[in-house]
N, C-alpha and C positions, 0 to 999 in steps of 0.2 A: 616624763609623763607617760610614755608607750610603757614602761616599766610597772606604772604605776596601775593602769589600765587594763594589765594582762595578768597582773597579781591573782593569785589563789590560793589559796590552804593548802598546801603538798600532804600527802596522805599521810605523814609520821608526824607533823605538824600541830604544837594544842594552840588551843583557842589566842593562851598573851603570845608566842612567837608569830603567830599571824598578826595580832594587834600591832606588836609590835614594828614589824616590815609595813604595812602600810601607812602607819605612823610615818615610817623613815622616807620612804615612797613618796610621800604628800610633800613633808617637807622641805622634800628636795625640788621638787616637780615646781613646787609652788612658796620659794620662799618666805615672800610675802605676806600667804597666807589670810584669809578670809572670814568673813562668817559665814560661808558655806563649808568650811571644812566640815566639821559637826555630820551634815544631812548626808557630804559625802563620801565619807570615811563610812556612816551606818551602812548605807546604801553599796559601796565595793563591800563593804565586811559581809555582807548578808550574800550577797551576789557570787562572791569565790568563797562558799562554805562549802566542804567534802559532804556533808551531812544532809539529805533533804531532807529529813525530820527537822536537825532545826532550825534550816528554813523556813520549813511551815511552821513552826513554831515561833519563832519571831515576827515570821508577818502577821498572825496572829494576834500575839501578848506583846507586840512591842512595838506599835506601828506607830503610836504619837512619840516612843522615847528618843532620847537624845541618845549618843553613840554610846556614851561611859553608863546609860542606865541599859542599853541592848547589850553590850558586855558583861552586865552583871546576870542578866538572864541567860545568854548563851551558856556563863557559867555553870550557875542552877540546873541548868537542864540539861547541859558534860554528868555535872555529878550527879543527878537524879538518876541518867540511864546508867552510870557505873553501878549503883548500888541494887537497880533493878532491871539487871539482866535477865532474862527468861532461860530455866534451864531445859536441855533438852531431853524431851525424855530418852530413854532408851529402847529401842527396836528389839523386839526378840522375833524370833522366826521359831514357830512350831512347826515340827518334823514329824511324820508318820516314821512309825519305825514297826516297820510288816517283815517277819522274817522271809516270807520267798519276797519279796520285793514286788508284788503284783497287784494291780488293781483290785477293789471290792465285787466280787457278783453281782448279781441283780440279785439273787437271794438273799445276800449279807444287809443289802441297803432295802429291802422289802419291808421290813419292821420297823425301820426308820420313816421312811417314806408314811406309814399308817399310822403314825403315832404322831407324825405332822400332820395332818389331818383330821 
């Protein structure tokens, strides 16, 4: 039961190798077994997710489902961010390149400065 209770998603972990350790977890904890398995299987699965996105996500769009229909959605929403990852753009850095290596005048930036204006 302590096992079963302290479960979480190890960060190299997908979504059925979690399903499936707390499957085994209950099982064992609770040979028996219930009809609260269901509510409490959702309810650890949602609780030890690495991901707070789809936490928030499930508590969301999945709050009346049953455990096998919250699995189908965690799924969906694994591969929806695989497919729309954000790419980053690229940083460039502009360099002045002044051959004595010396700050501007007041007189170089004078024409500047009046045409801002």
């Amino acid at each position: 039961m302590r096992l079963y209770d302290y479960r979480t998603q190890h960060p190299n972990e997908t979504l059925v190798e979690y399903e499936i350790a707390l499957r085994i977890l209950y099982r064992e904890a609770w040979p028996q077994g219930d009809e609260k398995m269901d509510s409490s299987l959702k309810r650890k699965f949602e609780d030890g997710l690495q991901s707070p996105e789809m936490v928030q996500f499930l508590k969301l769009h999945a709050r009346n489902d049953d455990f096998a229909q919250t699995m189908a959605k965690a799924r969906q929403f694994q591969e929806a961010n695989k497919t729309a990852k954000p790419r980053r753009p690229a940083i460039r850095r502009a360099e002045l390149h002044r051959p004595d290596n010396e700050a501007p005048s007041s007189s170089q930036l004078q024409p500047v400065l009046d045409g801002l204006q």
